[in-house]
MOPAC internal coordinates of N, CA, C and O (Angstrom, degrees):
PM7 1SCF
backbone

  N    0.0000 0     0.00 0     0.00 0    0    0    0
  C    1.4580 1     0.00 0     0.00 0    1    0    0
  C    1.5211 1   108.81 1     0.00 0    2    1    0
  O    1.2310 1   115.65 1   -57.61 1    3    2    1
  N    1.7727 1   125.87 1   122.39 1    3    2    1
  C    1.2025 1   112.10 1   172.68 1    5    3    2
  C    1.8636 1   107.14 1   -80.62 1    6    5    3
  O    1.2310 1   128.67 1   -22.79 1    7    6    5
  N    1.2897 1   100.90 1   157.21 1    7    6    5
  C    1.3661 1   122.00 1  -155.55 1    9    7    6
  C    1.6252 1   119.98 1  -160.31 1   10    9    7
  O    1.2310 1   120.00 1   -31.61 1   11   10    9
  N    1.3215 1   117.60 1   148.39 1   11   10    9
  C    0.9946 1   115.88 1   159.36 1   13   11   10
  C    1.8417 1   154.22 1   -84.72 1   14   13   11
  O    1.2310 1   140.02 1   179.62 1   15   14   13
  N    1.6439 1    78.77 1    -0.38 1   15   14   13
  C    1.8141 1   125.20 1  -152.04 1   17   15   14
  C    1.6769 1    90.71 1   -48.00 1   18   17   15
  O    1.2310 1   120.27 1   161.49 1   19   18   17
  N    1.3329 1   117.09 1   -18.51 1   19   18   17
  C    1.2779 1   123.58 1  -155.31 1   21   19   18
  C    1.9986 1   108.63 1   -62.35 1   22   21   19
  O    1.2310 1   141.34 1   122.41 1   23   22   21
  N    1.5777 1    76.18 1   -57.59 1   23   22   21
  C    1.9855 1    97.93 1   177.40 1   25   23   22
  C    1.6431 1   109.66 1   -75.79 1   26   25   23
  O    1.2310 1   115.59 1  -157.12 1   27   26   25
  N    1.5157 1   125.98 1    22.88 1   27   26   25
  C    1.4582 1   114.46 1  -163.90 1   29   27   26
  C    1.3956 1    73.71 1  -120.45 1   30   29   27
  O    1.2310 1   102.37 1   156.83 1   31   30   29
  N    1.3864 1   149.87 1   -23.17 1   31   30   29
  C    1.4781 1   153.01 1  -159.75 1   33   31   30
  C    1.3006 1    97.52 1   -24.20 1   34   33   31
  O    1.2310 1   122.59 1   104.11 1   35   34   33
  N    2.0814 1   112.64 1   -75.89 1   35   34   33
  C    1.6889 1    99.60 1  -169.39 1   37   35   34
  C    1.5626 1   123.31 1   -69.43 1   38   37   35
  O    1.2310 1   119.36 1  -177.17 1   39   38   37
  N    1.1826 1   118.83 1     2.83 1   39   38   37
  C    1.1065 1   136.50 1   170.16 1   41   39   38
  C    1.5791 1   115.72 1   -40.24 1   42   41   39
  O    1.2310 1   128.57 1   118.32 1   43   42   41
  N    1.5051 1   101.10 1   -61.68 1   43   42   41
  C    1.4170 1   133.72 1   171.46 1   45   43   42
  C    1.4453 1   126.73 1   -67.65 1   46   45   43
  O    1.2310 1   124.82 1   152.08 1   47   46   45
  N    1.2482 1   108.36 1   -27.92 1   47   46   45
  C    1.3339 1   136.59 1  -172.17 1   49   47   46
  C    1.3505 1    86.00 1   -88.28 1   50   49   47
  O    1.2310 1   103.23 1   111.68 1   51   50   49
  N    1.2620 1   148.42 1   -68.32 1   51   50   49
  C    1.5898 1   149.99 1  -153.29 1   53   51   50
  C    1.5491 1    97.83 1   -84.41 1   54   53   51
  O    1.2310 1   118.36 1  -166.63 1   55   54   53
  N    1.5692 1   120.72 1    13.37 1   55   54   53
  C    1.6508 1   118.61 1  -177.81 1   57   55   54
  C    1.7878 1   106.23 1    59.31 1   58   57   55
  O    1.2310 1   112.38 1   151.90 1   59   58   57
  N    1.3144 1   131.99 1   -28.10 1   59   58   57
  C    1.3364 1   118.05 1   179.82 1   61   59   58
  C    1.3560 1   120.61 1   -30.91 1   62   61   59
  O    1.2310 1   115.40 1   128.29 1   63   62   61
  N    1.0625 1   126.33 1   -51.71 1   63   62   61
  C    1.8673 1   144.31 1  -164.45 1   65   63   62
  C    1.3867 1   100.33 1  -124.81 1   66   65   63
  O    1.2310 1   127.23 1    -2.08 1   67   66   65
  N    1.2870 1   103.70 1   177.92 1   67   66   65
  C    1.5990 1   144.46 1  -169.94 1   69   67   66
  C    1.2285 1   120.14 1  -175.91 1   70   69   67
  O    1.2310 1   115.27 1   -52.77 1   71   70   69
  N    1.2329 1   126.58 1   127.23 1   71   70   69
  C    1.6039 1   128.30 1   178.27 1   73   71   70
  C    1.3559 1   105.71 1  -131.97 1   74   73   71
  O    1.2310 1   119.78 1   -61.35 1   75   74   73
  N    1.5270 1   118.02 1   118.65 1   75   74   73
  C    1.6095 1   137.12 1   172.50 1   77   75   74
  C    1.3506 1   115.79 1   -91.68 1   78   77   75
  O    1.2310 1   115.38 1   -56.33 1   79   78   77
  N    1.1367 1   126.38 1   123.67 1   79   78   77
  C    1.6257 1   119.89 1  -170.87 1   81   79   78
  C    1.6311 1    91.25 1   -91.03 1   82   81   79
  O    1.2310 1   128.81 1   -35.30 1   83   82   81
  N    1.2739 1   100.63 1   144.70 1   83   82   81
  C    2.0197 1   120.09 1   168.34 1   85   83   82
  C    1.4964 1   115.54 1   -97.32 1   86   85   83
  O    1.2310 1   112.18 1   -53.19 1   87   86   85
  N    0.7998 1   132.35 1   126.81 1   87   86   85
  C    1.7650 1   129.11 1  -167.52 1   89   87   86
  C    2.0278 1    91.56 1  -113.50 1   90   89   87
  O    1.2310 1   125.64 1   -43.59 1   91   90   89
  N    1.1455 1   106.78 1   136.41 1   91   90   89
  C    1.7684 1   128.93 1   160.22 1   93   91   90
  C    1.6690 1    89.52 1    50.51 1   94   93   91
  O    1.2310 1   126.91 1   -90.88 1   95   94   93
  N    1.3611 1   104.31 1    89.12 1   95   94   93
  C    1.7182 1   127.98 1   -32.26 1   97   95   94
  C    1.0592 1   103.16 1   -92.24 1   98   97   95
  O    1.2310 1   126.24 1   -12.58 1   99   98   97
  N    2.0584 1   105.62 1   167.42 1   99   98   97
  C    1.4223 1   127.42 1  -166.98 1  101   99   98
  C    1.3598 1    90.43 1   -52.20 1  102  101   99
  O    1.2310 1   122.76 1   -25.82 1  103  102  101
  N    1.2613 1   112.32 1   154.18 1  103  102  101
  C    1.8964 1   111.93 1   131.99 1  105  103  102
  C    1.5957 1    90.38 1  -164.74 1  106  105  103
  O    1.2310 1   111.64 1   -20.34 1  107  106  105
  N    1.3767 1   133.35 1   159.66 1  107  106  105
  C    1.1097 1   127.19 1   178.93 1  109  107  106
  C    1.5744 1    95.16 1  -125.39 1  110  109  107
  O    1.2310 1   134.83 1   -31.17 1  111  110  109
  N    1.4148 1    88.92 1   148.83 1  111  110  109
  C    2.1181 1    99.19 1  -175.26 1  113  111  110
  C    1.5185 1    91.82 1  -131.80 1  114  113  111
  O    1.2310 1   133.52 1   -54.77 1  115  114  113
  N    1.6299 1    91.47 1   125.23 1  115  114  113
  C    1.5356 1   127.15 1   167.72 1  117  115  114
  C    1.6670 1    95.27 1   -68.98 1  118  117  115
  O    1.2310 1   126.30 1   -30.68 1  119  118  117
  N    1.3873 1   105.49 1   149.32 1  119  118  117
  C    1.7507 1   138.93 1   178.48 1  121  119  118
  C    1.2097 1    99.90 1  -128.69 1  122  121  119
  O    1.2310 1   123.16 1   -64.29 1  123  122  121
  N    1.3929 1   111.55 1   115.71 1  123  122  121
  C    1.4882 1   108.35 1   164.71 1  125  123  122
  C    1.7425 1   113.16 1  -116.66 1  126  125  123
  O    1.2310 1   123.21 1   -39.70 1  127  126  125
  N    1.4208 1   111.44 1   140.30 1  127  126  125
  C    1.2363 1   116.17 1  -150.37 1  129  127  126
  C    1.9088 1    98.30 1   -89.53 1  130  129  127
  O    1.2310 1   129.03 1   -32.10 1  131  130  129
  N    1.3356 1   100.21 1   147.90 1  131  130  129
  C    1.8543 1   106.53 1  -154.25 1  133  131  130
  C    2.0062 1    81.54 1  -118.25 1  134  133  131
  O    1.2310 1   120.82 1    19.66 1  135  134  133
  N    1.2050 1   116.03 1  -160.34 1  135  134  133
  C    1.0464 1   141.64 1  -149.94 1  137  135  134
  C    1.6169 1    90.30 1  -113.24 1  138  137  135
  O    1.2310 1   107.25 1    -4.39 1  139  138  137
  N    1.9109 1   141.36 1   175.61 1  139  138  137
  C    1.1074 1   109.67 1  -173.32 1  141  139  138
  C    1.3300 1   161.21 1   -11.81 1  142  141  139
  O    1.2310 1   128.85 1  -102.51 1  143  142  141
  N    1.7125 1   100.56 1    77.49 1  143  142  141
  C    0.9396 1   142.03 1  -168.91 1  145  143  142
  C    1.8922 1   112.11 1    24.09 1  146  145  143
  O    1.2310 1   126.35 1  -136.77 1  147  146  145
  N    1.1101 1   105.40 1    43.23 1  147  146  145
  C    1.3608 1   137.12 1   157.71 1  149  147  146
  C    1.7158 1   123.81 1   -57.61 1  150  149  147
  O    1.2310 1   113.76 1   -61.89 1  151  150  149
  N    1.5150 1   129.40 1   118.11 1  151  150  149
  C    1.3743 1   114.15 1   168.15 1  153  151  150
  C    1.5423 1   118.62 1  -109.54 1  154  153  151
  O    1.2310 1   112.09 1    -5.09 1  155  154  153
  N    1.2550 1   132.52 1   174.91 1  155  154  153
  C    1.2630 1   129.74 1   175.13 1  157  155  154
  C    1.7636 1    98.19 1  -143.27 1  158  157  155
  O    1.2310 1   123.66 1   -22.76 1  159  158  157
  N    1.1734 1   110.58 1   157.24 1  159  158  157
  C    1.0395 1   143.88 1   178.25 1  161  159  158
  C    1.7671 1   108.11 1   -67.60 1  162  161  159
  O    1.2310 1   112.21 1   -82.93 1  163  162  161
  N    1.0302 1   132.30 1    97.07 1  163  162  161
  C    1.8205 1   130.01 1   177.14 1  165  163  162
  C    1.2757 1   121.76 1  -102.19 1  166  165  163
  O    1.2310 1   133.94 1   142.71 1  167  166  165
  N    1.0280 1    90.66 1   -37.29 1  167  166  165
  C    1.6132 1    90.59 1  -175.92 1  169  167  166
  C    1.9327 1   117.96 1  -149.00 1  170  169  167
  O    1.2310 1   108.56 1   -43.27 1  171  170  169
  N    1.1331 1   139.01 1   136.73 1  171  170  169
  C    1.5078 1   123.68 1   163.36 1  173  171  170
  C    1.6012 1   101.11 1  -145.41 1  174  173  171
  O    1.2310 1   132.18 1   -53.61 1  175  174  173
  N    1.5751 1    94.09 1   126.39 1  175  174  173
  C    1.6074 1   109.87 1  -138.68 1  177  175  174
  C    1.8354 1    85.03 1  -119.02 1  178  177  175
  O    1.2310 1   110.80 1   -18.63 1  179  178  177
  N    1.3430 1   134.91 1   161.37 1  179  178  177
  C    1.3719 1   126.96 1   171.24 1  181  179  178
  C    1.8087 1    89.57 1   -99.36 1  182  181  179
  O    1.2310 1   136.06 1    22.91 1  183  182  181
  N    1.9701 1    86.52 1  -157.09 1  183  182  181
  C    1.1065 1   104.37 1   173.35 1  185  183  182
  C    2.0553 1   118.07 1   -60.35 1  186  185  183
  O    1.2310 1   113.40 1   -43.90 1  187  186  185
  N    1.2089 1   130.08 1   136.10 1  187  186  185
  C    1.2774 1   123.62 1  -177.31 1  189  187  186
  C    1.5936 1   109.44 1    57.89 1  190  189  187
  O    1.2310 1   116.93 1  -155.08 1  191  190  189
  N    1.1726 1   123.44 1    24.92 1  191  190  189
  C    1.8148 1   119.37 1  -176.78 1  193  191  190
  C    1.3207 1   101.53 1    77.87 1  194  193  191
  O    1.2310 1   105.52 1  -153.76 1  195  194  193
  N    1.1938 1   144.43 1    26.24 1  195  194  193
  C    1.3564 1   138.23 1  -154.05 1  197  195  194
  C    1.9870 1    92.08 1   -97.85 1  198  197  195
  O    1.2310 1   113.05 1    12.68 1  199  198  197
  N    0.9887 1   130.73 1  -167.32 1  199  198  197
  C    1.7431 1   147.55 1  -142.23 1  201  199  198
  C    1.8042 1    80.46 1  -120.95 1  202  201  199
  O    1.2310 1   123.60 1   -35.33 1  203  202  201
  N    1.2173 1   110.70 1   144.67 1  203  202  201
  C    1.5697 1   111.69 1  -169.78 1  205  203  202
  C    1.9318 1    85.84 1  -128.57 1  206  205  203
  O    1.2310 1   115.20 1   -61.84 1  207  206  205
  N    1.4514 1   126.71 1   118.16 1  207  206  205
  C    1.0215 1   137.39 1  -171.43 1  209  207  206
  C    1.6218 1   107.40 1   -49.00 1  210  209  207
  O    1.2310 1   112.87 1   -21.77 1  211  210  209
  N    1.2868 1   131.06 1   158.23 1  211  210  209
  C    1.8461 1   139.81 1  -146.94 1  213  211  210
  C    1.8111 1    72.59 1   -91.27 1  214  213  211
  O    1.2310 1   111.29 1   117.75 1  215  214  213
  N    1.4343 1   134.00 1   -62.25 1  215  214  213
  C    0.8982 1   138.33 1   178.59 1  217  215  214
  C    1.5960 1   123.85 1    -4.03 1  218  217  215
  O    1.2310 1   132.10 1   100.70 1  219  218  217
  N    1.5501 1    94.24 1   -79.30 1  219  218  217
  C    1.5279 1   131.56 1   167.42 1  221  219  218
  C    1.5146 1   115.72 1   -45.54 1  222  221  219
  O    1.2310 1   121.81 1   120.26 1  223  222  221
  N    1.6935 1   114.14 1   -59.74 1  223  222  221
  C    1.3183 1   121.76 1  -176.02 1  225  223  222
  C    1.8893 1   109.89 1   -78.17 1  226  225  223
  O    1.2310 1   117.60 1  -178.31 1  227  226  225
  N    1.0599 1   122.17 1     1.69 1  227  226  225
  C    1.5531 1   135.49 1   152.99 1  229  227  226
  C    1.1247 1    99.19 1   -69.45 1  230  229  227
  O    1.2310 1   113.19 1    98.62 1  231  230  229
  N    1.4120 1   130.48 1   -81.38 1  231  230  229
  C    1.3940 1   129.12 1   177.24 1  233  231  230
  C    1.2228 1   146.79 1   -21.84 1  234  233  231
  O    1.2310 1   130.03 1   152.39 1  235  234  233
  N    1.6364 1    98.26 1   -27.61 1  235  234  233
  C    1.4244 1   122.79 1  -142.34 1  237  235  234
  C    1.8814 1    85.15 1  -110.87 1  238  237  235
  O    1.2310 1   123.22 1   155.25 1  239  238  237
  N    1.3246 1   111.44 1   -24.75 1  239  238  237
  C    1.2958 1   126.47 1  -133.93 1  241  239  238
  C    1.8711 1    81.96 1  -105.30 1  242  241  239
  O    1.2310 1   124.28 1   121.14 1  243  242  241
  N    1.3326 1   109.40 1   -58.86 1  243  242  241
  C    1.1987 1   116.79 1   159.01 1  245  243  242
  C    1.5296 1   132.13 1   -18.51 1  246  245  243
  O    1.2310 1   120.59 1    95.84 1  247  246  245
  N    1.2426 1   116.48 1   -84.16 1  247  246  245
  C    1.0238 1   154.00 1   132.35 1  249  247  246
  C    1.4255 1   113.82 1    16.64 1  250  249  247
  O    1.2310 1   131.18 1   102.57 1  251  250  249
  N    1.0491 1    96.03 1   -77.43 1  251  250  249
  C    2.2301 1   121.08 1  -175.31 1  253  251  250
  C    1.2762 1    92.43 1   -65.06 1  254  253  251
  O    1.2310 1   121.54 1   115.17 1  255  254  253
  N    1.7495 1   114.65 1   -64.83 1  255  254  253
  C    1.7277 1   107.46 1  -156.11 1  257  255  254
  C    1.2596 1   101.90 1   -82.83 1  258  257  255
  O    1.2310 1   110.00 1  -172.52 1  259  258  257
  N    1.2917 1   136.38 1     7.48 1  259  258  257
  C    1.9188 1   132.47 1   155.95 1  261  259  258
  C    1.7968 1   105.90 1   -65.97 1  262  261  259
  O    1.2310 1   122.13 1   149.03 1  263  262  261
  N    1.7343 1   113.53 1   -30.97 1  263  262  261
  C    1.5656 1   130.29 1  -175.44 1  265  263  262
  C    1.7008 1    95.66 1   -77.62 1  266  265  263
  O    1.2310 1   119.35 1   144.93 1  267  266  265
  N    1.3148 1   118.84 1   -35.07 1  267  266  265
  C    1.1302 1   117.70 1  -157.79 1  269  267  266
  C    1.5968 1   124.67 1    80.61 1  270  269  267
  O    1.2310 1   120.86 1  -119.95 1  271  270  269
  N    1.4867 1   115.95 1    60.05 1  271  270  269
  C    1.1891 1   141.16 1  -157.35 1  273  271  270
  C    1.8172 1    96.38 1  -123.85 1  274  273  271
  O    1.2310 1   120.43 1   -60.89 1  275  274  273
  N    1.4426 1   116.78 1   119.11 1  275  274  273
  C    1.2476 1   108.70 1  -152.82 1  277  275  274
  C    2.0183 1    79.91 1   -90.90 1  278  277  275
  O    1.2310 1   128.59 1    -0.79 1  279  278  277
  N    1.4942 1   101.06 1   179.21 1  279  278  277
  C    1.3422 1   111.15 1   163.80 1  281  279  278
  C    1.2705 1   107.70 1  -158.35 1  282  281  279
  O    1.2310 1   123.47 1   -47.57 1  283  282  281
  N    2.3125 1   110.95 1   132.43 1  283  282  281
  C    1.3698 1   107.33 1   164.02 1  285  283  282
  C    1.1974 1   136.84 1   -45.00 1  286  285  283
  O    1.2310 1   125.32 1   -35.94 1  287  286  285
  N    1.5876 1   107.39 1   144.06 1  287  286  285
  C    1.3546 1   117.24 1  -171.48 1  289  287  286
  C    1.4302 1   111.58 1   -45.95 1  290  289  287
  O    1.2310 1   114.12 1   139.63 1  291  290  289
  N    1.5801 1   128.74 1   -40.37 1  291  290  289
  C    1.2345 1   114.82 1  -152.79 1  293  291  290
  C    1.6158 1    91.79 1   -94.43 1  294  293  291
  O    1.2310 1   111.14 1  -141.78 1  295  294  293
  N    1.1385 1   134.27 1    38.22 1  295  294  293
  C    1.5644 1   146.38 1   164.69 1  297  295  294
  C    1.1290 1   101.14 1   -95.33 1  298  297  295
  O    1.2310 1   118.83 1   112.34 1  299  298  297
  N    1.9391 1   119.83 1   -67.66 1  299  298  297
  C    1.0928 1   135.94 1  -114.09 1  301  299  298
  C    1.2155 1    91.78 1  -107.21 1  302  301  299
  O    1.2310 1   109.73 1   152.79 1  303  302  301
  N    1.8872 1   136.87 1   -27.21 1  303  302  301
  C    1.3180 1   149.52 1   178.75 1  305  303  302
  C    1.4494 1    94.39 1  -128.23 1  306  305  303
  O    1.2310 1   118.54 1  -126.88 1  307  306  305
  N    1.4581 1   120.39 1    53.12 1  307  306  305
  C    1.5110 1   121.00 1  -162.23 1  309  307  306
  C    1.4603 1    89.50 1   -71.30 1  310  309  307
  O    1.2310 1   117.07 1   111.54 1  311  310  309
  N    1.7045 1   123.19 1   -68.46 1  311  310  309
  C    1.6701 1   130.66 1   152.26 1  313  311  310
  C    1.7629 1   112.88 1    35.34 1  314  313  311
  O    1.2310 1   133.71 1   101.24 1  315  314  313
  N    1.6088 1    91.10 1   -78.76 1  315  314  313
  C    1.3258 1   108.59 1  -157.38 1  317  315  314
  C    1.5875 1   103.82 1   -98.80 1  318  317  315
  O    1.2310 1   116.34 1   120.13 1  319  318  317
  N    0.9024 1   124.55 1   -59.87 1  319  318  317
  C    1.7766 1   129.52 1   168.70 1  321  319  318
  C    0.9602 1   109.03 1   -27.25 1  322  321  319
  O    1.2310 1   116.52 1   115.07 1  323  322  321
  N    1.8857 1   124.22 1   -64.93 1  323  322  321
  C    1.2894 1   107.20 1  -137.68 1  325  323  322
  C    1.9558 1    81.55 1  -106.86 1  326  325  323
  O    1.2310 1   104.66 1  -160.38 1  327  326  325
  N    1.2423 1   145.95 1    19.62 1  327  326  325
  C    1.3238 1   137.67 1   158.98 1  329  327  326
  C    2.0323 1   100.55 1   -91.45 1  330  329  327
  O    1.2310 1   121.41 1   157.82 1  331  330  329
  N    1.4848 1   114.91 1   -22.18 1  331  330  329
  C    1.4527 1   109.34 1   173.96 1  333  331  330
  C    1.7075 1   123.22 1   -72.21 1  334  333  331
  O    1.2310 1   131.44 1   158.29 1  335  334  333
  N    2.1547 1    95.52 1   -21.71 1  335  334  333
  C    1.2895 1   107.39 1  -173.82 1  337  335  334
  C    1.5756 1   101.03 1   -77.23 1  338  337  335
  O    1.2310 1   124.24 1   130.56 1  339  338  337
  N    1.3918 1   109.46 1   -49.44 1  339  338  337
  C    1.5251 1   114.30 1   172.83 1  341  339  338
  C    1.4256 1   119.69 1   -20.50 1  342  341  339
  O    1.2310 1   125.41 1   118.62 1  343  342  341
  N    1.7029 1   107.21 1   -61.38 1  343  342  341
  C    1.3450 1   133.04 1  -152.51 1  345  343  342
  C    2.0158 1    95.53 1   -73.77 1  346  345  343
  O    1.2310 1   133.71 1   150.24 1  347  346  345
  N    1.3243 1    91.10 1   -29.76 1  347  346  345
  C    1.8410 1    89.98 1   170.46 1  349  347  346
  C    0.9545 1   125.67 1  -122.59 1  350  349  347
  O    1.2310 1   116.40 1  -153.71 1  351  350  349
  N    1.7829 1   124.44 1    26.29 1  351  350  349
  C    1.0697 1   119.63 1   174.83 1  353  351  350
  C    1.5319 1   128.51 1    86.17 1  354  353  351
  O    1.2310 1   125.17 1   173.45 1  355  354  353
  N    0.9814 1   107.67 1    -6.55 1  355  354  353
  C    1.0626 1   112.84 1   171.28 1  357  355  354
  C    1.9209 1   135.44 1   -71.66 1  358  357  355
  O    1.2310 1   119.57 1   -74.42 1  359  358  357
  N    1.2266 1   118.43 1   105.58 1  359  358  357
  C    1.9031 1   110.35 1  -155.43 1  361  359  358
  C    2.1419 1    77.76 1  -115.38 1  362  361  359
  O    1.2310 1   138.50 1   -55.57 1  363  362  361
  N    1.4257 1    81.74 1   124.43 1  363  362  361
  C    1.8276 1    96.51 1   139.41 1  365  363  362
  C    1.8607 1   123.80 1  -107.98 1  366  365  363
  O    1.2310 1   126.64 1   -71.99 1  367  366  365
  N    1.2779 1   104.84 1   108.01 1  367  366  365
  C    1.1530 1    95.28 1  -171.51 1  369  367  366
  C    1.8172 1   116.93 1   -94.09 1  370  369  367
  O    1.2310 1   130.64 1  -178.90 1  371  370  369
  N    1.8628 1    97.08 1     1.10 1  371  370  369
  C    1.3205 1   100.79 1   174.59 1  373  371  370
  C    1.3518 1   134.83 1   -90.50 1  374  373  371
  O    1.2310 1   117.67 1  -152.13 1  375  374  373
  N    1.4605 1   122.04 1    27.87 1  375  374  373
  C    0.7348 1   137.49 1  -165.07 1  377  375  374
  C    1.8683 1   132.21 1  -157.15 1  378  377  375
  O    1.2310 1   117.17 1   -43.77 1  379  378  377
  N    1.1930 1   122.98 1   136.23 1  379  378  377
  C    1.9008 1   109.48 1   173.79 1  381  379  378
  C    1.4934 1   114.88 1   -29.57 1  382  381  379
  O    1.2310 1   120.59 1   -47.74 1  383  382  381
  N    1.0566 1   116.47 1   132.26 1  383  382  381
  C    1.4161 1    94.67 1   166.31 1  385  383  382
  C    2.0986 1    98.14 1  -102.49 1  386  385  383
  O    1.2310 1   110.64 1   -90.94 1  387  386  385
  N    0.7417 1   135.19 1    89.06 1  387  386  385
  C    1.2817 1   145.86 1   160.56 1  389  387  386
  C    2.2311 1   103.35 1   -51.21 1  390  389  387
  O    1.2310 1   123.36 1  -142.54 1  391  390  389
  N    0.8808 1   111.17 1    37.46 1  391  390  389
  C    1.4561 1   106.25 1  -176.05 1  393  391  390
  C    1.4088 1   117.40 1  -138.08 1  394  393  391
  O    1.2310 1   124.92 1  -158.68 1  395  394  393
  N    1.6385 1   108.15 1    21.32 1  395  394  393
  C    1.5292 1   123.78 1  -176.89 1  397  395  394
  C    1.6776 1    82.51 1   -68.82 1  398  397  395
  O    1.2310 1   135.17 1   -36.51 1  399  398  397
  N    1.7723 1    88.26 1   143.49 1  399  398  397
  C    1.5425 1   110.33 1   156.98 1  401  399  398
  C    1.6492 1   130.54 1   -21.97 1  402  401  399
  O    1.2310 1   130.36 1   130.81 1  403  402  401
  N    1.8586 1    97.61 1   -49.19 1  403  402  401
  C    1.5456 1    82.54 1  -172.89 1  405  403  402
  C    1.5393 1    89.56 1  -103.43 1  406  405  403
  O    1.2310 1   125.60 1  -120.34 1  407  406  405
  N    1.5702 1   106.84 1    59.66 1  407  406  405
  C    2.1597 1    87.61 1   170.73 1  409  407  406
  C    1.5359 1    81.97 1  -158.98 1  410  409  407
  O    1.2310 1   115.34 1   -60.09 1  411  410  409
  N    1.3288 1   126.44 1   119.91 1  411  410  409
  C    1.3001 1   146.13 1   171.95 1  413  411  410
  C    1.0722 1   114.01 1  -131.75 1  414  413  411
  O    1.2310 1   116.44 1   -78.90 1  415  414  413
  N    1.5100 1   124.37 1   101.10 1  415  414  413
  C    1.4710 1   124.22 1  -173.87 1  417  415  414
  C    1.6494 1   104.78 1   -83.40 1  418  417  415
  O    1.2310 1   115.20 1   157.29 1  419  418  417
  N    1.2115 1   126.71 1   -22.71 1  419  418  417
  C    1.6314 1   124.66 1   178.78 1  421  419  418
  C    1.7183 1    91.21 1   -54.61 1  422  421  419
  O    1.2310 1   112.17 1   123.03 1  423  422  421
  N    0.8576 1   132.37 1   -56.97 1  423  422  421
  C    1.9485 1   119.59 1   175.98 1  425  423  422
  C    0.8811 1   110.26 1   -51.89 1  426  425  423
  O    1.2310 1   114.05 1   144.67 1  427  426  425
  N    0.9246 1   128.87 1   -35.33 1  427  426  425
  C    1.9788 1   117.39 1   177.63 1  429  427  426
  C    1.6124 1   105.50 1   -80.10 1  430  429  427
  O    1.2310 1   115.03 1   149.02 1  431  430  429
  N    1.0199 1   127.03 1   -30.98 1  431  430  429
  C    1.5140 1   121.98 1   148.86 1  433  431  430
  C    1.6986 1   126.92 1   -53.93 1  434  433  431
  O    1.2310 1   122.68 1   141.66 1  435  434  433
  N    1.5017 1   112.47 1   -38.34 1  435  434  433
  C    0.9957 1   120.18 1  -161.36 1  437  435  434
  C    1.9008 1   103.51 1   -83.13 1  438  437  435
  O    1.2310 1   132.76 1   162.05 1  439  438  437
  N    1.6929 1    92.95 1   -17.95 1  439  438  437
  C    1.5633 1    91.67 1  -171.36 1  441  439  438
  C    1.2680 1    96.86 1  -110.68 1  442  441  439
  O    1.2310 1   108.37 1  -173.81 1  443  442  441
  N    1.5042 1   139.35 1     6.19 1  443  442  441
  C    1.1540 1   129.92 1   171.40 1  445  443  442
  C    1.7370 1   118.98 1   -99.95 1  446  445  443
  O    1.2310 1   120.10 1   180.00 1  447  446  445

């Protein structure tokens, strides 16, 4: 997988981050380190930063919060947040937006 994982080294080293590689298909998901020894979900990036299929990021999503891997709200009720941010303008551009139409993680809550 090309990547950048290379330059995040002290990253990891200073405990801030964590990066888990995903196999079929790649995408690697950033861990960002929380307060009792808590992680959250930051980032899950494909091959080259590329869009990691709604499919995949269910999976992925799965997965973590069975570990107990927390995830921001505007991920986790991406659905509803980020169509209220729309409605006022509001753009995060630092971040996945995991809240496309056909990817609603509040159902995967709702059915788990």
């Amino acid at each position: 997988m090309s990547n950048c994982l290379g330059t995040r080294v002290l990253h990891c080293f200073l405990h801030r981050n964590l990066y888990a590689n995903w196999h079929n298909p790649e995408a690697i998901i950033e861990l960002q380190s929380l307060s009792r020894r808590n992680w959250m979900i930051s980032g899950i990036y494909g091959v080259r930063n590329s869009k990691v299929d709604p499919e995949t990021l269910r999976a992925i999503r799965a997965k973590f919060d069975a570990g107990g891997v927390l995830v921001p709200a505007q991920f986790a009720d991406a659905k509803y947040i980020n169509q209220t941010a729309d409605l006022l303008g509001v753009y995060d551009f630092g971040g996945n937006d995991l809240g496309a139409e056909e990817f609603d993680l509040a159902q995967l809550e709702d059915a788990g």
